[in-house]
DSSP file (Angstrom, degrees, kcal/mol; ACC not computed):
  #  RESIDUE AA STRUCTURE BP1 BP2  ACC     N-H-->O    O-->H-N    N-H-->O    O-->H-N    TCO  KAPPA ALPHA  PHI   PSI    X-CA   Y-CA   Z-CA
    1    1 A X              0   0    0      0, 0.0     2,-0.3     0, 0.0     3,-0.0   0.000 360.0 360.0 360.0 132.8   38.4 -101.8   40.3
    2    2 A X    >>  -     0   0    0      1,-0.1     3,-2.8    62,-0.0     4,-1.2  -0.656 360.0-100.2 -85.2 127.4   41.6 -102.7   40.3
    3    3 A X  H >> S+     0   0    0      1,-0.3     3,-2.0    -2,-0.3     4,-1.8   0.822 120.7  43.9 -34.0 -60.8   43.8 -105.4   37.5
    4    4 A X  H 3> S+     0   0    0      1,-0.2     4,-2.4     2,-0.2    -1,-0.3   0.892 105.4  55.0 -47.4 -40.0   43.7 -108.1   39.8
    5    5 A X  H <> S+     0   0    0     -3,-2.8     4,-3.2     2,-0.2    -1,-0.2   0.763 111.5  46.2 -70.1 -15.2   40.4 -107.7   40.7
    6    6 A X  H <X S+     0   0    0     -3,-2.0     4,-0.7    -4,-1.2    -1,-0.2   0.977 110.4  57.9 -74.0 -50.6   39.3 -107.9   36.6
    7    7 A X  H >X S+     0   0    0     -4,-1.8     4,-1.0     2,-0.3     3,-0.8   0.871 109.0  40.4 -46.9 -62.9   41.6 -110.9   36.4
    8    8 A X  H >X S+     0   0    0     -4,-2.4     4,-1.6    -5,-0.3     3,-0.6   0.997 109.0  64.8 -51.8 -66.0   39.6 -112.6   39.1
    9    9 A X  H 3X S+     0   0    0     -4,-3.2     4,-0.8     1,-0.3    -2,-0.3   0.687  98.9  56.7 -44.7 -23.0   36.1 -111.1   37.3
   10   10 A X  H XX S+     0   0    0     -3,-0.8     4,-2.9    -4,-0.7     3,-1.4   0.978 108.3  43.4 -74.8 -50.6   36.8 -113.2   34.1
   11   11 A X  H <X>S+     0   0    0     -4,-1.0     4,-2.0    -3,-0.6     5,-1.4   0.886 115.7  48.4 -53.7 -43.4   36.9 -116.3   35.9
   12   12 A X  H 3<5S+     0   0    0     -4,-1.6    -1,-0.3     1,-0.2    -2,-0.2   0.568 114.6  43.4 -51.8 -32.0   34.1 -115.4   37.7
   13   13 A X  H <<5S+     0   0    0     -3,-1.4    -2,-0.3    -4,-0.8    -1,-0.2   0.757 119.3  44.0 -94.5 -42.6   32.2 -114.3   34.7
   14   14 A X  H  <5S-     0   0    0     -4,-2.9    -2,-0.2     2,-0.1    -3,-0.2   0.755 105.3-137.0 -78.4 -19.9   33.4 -117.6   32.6
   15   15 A X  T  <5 +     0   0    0     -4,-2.0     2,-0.3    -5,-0.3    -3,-0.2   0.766  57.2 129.9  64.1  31.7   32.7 -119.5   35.7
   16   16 A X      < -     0   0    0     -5,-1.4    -1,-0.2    -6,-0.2    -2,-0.1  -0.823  55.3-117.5-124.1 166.3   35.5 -121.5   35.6
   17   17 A X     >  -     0   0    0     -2,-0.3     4,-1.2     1,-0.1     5,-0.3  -0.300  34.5-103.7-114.3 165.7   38.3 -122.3   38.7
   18   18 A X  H  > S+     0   0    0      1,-0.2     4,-1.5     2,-0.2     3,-0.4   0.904 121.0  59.5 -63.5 -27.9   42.1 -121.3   38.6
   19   19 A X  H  > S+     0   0    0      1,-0.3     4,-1.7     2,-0.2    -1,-0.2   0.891 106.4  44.7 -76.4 -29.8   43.0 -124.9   37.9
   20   20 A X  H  4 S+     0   0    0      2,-0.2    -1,-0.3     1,-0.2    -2,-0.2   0.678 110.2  55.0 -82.6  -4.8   40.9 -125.0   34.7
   21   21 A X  H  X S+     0   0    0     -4,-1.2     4,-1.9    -3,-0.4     6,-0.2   0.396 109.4  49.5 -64.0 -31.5   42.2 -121.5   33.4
   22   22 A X  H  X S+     0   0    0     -4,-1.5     4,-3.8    -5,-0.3     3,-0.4   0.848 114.8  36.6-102.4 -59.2   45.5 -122.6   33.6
   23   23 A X  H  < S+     0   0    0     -4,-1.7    -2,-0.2    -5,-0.3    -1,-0.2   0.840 117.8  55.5 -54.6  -2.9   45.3 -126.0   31.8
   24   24 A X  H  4 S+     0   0    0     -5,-0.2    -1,-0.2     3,-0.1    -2,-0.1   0.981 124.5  23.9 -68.4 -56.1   42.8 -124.1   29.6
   25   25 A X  H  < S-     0   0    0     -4,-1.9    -2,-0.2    -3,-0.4    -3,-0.2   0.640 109.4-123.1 -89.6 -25.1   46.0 -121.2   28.9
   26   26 A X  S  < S+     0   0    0     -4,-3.8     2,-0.3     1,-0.4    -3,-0.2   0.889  72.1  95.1  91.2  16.5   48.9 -123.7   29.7
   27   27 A X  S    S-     0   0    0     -5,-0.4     2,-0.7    -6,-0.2    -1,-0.4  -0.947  81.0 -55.5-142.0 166.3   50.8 -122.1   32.5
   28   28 A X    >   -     0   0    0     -2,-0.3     3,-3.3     1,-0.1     5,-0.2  -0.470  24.8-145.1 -21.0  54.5   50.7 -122.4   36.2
   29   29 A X  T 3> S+     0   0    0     -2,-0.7     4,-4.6     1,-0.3     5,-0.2   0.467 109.8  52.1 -14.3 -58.4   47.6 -121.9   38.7
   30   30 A X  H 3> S+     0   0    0      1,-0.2     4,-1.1     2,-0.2    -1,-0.3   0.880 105.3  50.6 -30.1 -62.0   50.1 -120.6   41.1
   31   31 A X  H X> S+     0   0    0     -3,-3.3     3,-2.2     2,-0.2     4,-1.2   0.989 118.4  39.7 -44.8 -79.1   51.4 -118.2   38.5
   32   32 A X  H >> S+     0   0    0      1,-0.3     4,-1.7     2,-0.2     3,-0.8   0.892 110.1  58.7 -53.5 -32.9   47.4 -117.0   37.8
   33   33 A X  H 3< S+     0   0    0     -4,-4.6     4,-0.4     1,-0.2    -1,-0.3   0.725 105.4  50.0 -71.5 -15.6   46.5 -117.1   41.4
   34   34 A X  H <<>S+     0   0    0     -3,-2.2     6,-0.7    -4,-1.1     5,-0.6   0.452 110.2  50.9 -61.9 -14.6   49.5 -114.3   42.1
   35   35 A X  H <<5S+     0   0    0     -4,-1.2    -2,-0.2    -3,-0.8   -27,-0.2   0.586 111.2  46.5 -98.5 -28.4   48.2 -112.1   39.4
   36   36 A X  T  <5S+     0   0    0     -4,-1.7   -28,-0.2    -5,-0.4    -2,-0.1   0.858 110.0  50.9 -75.8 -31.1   45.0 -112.2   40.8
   37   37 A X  T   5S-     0   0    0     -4,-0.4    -2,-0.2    -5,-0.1    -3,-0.1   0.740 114.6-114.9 -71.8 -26.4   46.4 -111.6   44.7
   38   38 A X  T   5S+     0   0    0     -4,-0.4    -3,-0.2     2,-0.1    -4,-0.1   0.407  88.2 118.8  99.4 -10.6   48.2 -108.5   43.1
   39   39 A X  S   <S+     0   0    0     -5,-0.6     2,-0.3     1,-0.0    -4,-0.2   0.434  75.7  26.6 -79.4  13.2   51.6 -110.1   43.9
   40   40 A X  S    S-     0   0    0     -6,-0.7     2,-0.6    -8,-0.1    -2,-0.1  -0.982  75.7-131.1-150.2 140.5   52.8 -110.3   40.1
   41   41 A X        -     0   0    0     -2,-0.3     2,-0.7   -38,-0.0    -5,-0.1  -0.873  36.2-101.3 -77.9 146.6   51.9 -108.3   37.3
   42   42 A X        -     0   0    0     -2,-0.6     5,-0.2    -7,-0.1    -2,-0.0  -0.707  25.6-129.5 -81.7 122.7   51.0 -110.2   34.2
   43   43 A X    >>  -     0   0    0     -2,-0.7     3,-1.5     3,-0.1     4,-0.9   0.049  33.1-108.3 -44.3 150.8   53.5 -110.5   31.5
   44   44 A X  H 3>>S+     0   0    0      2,-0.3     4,-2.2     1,-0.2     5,-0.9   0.936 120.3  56.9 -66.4 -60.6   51.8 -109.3   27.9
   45   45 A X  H 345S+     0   0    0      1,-0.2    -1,-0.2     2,-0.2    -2,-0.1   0.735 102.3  52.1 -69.1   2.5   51.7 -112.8   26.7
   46   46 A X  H <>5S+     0   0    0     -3,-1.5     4,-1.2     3,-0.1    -2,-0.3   0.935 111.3  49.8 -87.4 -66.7   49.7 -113.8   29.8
   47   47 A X  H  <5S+     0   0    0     -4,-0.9     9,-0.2     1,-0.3    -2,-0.2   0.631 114.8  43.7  -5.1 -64.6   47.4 -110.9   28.7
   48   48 A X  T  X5S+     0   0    0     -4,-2.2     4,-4.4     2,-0.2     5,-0.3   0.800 102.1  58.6 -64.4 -43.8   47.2 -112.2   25.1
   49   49 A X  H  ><S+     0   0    0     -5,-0.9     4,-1.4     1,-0.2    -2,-0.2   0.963 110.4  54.3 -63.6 -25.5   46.7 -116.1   25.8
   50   50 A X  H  X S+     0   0    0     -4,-1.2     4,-1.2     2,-0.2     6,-1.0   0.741 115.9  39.7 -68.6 -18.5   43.1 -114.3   27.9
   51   51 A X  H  > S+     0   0    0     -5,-0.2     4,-1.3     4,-0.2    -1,-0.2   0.863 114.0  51.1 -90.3 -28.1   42.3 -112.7   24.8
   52   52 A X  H  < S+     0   0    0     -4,-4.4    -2,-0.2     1,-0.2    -1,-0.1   0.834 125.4  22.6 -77.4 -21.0   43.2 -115.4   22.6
   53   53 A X  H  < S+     0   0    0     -4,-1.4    -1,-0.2    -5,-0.3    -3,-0.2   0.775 133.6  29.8-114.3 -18.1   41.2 -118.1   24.3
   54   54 A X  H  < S-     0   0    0     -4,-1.2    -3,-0.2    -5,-0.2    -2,-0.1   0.503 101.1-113.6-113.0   2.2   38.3 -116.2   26.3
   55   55 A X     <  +     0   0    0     -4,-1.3    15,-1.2     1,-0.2     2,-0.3   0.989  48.5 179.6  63.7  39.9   37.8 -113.1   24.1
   56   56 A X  B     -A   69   0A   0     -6,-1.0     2,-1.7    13,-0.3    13,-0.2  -0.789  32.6-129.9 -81.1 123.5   39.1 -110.7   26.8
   57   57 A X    >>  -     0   0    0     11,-0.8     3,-2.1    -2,-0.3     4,-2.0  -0.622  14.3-147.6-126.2  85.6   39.1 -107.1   25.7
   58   58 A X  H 3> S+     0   0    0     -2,-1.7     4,-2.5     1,-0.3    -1,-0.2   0.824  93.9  61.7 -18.0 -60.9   43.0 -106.2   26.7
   59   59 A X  H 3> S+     0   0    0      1,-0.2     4,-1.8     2,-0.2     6,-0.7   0.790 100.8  47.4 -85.0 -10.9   41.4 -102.4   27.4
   60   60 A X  H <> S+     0   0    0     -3,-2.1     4,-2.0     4,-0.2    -1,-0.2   0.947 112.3  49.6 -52.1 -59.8   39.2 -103.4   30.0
   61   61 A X  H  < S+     0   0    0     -4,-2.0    -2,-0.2     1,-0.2   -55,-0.1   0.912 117.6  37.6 -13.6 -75.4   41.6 -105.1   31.6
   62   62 A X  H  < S+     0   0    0     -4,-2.5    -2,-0.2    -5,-0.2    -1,-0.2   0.725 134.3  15.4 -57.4 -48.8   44.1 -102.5   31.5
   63   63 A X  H  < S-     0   0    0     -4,-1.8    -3,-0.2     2,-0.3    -1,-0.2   0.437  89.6-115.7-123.6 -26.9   41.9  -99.5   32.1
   64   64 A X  S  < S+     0   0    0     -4,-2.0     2,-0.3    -5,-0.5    -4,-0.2   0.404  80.5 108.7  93.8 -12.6   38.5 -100.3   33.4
   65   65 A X        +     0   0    0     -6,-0.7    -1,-0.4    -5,-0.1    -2,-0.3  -0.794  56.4  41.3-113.4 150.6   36.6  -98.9   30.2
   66   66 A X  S    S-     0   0    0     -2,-0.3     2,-0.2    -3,-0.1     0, 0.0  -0.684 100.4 -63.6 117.0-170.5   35.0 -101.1   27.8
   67   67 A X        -     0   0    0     -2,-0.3    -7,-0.2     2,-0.1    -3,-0.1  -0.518  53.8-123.5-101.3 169.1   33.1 -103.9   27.9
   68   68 A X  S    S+     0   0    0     -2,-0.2   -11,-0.8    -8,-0.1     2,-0.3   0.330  94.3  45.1 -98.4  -3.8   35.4 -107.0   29.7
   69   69 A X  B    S-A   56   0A   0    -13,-0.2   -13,-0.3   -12,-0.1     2,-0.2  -0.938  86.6-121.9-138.4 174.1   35.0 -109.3   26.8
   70   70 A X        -     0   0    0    -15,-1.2     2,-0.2    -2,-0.3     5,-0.0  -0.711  35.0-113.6-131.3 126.0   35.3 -108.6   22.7
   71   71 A X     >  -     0   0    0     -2,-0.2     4,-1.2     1,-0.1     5,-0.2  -0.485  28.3-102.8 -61.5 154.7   32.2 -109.5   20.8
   72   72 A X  H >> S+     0   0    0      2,-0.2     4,-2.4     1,-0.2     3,-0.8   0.931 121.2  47.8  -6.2 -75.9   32.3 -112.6   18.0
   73   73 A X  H >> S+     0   0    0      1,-0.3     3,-3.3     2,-0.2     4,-1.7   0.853 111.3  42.0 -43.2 -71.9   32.6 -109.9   15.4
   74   74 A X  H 34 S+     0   0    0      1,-0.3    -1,-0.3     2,-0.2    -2,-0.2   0.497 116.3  45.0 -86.6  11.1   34.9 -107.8   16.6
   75   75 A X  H <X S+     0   0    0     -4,-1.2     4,-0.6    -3,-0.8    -1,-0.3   0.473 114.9  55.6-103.3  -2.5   37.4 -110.5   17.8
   76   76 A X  H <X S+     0   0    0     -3,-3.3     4,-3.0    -4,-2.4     5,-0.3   0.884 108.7  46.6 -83.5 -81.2   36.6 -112.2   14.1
   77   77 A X  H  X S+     0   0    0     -4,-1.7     4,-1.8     2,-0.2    -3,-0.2   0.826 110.5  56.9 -36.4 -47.4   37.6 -108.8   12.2
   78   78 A X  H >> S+     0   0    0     -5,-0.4     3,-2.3     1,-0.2     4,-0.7   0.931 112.0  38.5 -53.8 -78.1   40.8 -108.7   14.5
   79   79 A X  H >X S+     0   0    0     -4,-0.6     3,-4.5     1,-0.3     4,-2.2   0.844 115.3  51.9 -29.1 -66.9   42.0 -112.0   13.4
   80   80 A X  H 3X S+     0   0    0     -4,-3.0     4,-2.1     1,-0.3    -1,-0.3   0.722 105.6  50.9 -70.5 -10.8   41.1 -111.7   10.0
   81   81 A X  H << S+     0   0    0     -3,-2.3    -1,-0.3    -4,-1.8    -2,-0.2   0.420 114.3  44.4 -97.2   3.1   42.6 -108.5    9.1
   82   82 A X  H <X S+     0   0    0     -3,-4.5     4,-1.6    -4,-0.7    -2,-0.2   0.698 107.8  62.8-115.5   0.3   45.7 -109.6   10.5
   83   83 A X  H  < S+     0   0    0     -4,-2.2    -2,-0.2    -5,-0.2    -3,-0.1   0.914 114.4  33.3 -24.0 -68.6   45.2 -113.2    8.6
   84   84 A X  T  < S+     0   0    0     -4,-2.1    -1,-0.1     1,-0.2    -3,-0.1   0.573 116.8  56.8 -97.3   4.6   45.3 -111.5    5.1
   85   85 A X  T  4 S+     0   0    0     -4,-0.1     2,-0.2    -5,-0.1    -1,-0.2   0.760 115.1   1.3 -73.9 -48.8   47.6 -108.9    5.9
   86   86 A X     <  -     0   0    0     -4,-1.6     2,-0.6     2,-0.0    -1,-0.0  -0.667  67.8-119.0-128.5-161.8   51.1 -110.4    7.3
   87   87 A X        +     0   0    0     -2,-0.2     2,-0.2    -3,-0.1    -4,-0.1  -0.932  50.8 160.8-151.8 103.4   52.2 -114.2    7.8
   88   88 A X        -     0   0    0     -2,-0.6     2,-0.1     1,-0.2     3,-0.0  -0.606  44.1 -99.3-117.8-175.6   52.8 -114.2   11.5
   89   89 A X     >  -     0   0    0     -2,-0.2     4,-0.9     1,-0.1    -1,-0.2  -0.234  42.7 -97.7 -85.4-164.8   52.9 -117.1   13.6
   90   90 A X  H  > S+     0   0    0      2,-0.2     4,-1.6     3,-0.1     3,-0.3   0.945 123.9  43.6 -72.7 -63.0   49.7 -118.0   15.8
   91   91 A X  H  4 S+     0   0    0      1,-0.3     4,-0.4     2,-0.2    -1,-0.1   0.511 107.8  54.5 -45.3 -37.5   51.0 -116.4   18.7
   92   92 A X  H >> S+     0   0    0      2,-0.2     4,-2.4     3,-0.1     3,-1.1   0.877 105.0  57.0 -54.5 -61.4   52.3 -113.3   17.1
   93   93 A X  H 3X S+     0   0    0     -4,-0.9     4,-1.7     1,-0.3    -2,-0.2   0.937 107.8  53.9 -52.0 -58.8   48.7 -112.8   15.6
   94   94 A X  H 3X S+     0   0    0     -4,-1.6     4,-2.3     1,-0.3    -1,-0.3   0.775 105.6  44.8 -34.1 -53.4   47.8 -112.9   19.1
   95   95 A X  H <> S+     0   0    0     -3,-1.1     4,-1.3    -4,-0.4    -1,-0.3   0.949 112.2  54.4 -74.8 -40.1   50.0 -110.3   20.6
   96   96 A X  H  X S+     0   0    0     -4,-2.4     4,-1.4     1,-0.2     3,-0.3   0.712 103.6  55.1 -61.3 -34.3   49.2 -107.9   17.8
   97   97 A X  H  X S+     0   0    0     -4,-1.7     4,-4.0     2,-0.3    -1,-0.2   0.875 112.5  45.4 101.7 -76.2   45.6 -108.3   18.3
   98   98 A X  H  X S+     0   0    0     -4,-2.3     4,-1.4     1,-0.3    -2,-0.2   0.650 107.1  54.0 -76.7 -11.4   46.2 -107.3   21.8
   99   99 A X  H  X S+     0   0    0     -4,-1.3     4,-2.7    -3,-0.3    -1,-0.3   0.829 109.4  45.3 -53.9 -60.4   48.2 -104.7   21.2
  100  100 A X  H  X S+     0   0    0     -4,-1.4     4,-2.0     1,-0.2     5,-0.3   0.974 108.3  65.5 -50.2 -67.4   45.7 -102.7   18.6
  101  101 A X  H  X S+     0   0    0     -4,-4.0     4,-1.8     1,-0.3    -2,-0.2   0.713 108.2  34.0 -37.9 -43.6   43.0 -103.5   21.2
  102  102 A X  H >X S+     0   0    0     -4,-1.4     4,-1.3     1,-0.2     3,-0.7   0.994 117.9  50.8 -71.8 -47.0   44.7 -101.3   23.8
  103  103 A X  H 3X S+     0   0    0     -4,-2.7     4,-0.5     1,-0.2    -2,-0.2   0.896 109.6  50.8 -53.1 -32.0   46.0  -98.7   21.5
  104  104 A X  H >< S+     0   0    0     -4,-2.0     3,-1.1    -5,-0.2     4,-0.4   0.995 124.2  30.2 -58.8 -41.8   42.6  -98.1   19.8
  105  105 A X  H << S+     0   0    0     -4,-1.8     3,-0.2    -3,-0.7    -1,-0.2   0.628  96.2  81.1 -92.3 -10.0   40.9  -97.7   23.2
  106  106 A X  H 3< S+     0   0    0     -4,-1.3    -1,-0.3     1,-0.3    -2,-0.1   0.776 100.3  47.9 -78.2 -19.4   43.7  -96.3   25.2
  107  107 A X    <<        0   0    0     -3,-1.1    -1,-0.3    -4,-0.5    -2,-0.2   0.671 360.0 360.0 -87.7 -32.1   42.3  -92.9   23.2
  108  108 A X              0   0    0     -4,-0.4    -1,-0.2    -3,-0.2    -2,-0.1   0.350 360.0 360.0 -82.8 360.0   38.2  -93.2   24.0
């Protein structure tokens, strides 16, 4: 399966339409509906705003392995260990998140 086609499978899995994904994430339907066609890639902070609001597990995305979304726990344990560790912004937290996620899995 191919990125786009995973990028489509969350919506499809959340049940929800482009137009509510993007007011959900706060950018452009247009924008998500090219990432889905395969005519754009999506930029890392597109990546992050799916993990940060649906609990999208970055190495499924990316790779095809994994499960396609991050249990409670282990999207609770992300957060909180980078809570009491640095003083990032919200957004930061976010990218770092998705960033371990791939590198841990990019190895399994």
């Amino acid at each position: 399966m191919l990125l786009q086609q995973r990028l489509k499978q969350i919506r499809s899995e959340k049940s929800i339409t482009v137009e509510q994904l993007a007011l959900l994430i706060g950018i452009p339907g247009r924008t998500i509906a090219s990432y889905e066609r395969g005519e754009h890639v999506p930029s890392a902070s597109y990546l992050a705003l799916l993990n940060e609001h649906l609990q999208v597990n970055l190495n499924y995305l990316l790779s095809g392995k994994g499960s396609l979304f991050l249990s409670n726990n282990e999207a609770l344990r992300y957060e909180q260990l980078i809570r009491d560790e640095y003083n990032l912004s919200e957004r930061d937290i976010q990218l770092v998140k998705a960033m371990i996620d791939f590198l841990r899995n990019k190895e399994a």
